[in-house]
Every structure is written in C-alpha cells, then in structure tokens.
C-alpha positions as CSV (number, residue, x, y, z in Angstrom):
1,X,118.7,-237.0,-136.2
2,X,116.4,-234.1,-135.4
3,X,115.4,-232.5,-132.1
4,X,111.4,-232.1,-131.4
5,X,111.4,-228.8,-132.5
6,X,113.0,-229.3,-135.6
7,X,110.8,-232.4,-135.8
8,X,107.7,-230.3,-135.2
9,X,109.0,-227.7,-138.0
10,X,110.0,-230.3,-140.6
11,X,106.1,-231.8,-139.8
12,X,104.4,-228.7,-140.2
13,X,106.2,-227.7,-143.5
14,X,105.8,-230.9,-145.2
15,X,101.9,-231.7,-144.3
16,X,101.5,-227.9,-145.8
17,X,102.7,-229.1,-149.1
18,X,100.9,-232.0,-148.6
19,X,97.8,-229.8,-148.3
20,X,98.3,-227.9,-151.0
21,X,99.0,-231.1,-153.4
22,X,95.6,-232.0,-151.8
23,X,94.2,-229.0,-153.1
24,X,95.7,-229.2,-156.4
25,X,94.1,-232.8,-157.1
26,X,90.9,-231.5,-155.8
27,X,90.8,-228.9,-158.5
28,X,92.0,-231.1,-161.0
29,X,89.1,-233.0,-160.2
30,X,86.4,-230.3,-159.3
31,X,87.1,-227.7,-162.0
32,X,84.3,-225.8,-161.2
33,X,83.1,-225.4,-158.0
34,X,80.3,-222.6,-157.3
35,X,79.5,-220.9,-154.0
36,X,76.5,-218.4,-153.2
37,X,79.2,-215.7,-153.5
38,X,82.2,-217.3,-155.6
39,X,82.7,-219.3,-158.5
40,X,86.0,-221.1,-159.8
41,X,86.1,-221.4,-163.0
42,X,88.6,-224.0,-164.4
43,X,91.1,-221.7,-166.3
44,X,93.7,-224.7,-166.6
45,X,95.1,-225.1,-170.1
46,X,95.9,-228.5,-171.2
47,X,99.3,-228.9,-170.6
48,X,98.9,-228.0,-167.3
49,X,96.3,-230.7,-166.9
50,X,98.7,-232.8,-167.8
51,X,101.9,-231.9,-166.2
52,X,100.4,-230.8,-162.6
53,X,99.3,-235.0,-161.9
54,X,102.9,-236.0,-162.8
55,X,103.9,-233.0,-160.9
56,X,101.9,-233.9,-157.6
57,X,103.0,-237.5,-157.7
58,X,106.8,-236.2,-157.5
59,X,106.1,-234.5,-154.6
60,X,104.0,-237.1,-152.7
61,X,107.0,-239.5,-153.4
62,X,108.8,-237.1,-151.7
63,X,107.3,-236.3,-149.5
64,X,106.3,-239.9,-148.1
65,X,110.4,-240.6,-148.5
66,X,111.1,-238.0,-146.2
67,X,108.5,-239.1,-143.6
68,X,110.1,-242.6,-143.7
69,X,113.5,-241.3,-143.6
70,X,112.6,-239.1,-140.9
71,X,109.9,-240.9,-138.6
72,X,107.7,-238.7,-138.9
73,X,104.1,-239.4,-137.7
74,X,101.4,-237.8,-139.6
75,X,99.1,-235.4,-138.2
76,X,95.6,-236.2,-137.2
77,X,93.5,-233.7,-138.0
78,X,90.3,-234.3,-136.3
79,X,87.3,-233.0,-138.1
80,X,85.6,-230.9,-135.4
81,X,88.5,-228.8,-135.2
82,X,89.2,-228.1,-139.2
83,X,85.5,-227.3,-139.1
84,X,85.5,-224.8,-136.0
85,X,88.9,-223.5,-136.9
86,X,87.7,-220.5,-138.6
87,X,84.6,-219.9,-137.8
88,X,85.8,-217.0,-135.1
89,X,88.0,-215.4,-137.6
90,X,84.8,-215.2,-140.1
91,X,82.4,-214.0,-137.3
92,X,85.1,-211.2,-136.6
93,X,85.5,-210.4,-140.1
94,X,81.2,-210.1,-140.6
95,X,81.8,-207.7,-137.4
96,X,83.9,-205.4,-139.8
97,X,81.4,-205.6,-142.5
98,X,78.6,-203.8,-141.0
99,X,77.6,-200.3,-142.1
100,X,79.1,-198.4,-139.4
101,X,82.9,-199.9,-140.1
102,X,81.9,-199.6,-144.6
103,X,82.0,-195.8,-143.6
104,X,86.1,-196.2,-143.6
105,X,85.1,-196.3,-147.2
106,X,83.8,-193.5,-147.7
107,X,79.7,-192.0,-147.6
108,X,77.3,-194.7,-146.2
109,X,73.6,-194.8,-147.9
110,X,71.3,-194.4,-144.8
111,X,69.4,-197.6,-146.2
112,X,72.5,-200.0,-145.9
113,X,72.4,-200.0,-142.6
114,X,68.7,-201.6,-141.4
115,X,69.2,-203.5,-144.9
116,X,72.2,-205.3,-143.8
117,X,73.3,-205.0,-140.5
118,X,70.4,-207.9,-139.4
119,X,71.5,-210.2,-142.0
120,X,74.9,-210.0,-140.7
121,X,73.5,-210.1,-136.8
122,X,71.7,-213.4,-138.4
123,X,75.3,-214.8,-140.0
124,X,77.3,-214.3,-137.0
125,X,74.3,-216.1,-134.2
126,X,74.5,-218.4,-137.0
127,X,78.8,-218.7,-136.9
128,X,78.1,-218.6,-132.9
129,X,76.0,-221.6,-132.9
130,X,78.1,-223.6,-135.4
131,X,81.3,-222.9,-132.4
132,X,78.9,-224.1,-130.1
133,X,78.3,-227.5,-131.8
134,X,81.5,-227.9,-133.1
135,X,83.7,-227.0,-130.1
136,X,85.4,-230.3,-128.7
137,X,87.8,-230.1,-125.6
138,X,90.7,-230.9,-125.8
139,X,90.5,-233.8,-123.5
140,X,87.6,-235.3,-125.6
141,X,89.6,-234.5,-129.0
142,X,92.5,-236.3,-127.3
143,X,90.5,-239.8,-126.1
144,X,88.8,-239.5,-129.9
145,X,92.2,-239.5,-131.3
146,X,93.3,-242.4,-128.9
147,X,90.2,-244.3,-129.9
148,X,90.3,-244.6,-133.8
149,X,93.3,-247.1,-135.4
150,X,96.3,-244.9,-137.2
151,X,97.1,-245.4,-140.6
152,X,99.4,-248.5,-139.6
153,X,96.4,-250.3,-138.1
154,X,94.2,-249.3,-140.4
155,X,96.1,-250.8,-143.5
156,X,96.9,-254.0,-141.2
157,X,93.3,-254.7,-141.2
C-alpha cells in the first residue's frame, strides 16, 4: 500500500510518538529526576496521573495496530549512536558559551574569562573523547545490527 518513502515517513512519525509515550511513562515513573544543573520537579496533579497511563496505552494500541496493518519494521536504535548523537551539537554549543561569544550579551567581567573558559576547554576534550569512544562505523553498526535476534526472534525464544 505505501511506497518506501512514504513508508520511511509513516516510520519516522510514529516511533516519534512512540518516543515521547516513552518519555511520558518515564516521568510517570521518575517524578523527580536531578541533574548537576537541572531539576524536574514532578508538577503532575492527580488526575493527570491518572488519565496520562490510560492515555499512553491508547496510543501504544495504536500505534502497534498501525505497525501490523502497515508492516512496518521497527527501528533499531543501536546504543552507540543515541549516545554519540549529540555530543557534537553540545561541544558546539560550550563553543558559544565562552567569554568572548557572552560579550553578545552585553559587558564581560574581565575575571569570567580565565575563570571559565578552561572549564569549558576541559568539557569539550571531555565531549571529544566521549565521540572518540563512542563513534562506531557504519559498517560495524551494520554487522552489530545483523548479529543480535529482532524482536520476532527474541520473543520466539
């Protein structure tokens, strides 16, 4: 019924909601999560604690009914690349940070520079070094992927 480009659009659409139902149940779960610089604070009221599960549910159904209807494959996500994904977009973004690029701001202290422009030299070795490790070819990724059982296999079992 659908082309491969419509295939690849209906795929990509779906696994985001999929993703963000993920994301939904992981807050429902974790509340509170806390970060060196963030915390999530669980601001959910009640009824929203109880509505969002049924909610979810509806749209895995769904979502698993089109898959089925469709034939559509799910995606493997291998873990190397959700882990190196954006690791150059955060090294360019510590780039932006430093005290040269806050004066677009307005008056830069003459301390914030040697006070922070290491410790973001030390963030963005440390980002480089995490690519390093994490980068996978795609031939390797492709031969991993080929080696572990799919879902179907993996239920069969």
């Amino acid at each position: 019924m659908l082309n491969d480009s419509q295939r690849i659009s209906l795929k990509i659409a779906l696994r985001l909601v999929d993703e963000q139902m993920k994301r939904i149940e992981a807050i429902l779960e974790n509340p509170r999560e806390v970060g060196v610089m963030y915390e999530f604070h669980d601001d959910l009221s009640p009824a929203m604690r109880e509505l969002l599960p049924v909610k979810v549910a509806t749209a895995r159904a769904i979502l698993k009914d089109v898959k089925d209807r469709f034939s559509l494959s799910p995606e493997i996500i291998m873990a190397s690349r959700e882990a190196f994904k954006s690791l150059p977009y955060l090294w360019q973004v510590l780039q932006e940070s430093t005290a040269a690029r806050l004066r677009r701001y307005g008056e830069v202290d003459p301390r914030v520079g040697p006070a922070l422009d290491p410790e973001l030299k030390k963030l963005e070795l440390l980002l480089m070094e995490m690519e390093e490790i994490l980068f996978v070819p795609r031939s390797r990724e492709a031969s991993a992927a080929e080696d572990r059982p799919s879902h179907e296999e993996g239920r069969a079992k």
